[in-house]
C-alpha positions as CSV (number, residue, x, y, z in Angstrom):
1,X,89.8,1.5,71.2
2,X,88.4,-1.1,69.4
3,X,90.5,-4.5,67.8
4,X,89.8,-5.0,64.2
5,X,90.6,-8.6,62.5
6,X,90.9,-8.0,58.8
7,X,91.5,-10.4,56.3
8,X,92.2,-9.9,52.3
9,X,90.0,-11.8,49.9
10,X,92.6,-14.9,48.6
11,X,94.5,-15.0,52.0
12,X,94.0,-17.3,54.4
13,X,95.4,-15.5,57.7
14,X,94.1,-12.6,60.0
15,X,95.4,-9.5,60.6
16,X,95.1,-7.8,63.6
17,X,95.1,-4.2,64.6
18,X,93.3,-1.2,66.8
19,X,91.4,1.8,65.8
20,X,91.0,4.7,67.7
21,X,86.7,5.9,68.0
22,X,87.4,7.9,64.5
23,X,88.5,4.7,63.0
24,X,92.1,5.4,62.8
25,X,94.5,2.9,63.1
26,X,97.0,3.3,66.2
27,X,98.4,0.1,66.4
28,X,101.3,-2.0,64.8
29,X,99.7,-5.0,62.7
30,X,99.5,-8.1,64.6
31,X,99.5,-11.7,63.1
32,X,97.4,-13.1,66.4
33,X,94.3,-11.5,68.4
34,X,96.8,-12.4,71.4
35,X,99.2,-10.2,70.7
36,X,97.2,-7.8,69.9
37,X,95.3,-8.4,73.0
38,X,98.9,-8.0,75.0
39,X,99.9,-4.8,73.0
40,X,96.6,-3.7,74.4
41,X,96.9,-4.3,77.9
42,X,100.5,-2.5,78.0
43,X,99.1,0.7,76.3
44,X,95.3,0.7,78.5
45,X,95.0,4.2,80.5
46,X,92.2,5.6,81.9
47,X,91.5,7.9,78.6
48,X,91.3,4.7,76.8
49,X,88.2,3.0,79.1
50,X,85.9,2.0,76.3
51,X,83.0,3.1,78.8
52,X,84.0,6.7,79.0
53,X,85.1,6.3,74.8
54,X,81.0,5.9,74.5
55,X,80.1,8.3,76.7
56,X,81.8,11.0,75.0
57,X,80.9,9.5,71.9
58,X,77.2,10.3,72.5
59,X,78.0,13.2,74.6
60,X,79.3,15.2,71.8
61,X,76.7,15.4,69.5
62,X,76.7,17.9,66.6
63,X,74.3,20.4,67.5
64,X,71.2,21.3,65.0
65,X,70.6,24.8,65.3
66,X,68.0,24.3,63.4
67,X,65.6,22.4,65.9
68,X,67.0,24.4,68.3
69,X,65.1,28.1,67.2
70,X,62.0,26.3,66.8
């Protein structure tokens, strides 16, 4: 998961919010990186590990037939 902090041109607050590793948000909107931050901590499970997120990130490649006949 990764926290996102977004702000509109002409406003002059932060929103806060997480994506999921195909950038899709699965959060509520957050007014403060510390709630967000708590939101987090309540909803961490082992899936969630942003160590194994990479890993199968570059794990599952697309494979390129292509390269792989020659």
């Amino acid at each position: 998961m990764k926290l996102i902090r977004y702000r509109d041109a002409g406003m002059h607050t932060y929103t806060y919010f997480w994506t999921d590793s195909n950038h899709r948000v699965i959060s509520p909107y957050f007014d403060t990186e510390q709630e967000a931050q708590e939101w987090y901590g309540d909803k961490i499970t082992e899936l969630d590990d942003p160590k194994r997120l990479e890993f199968e990130e570059k794990r599952n490649y697309e494979w390129d037939e292509w390269k792989a006949i020659k």
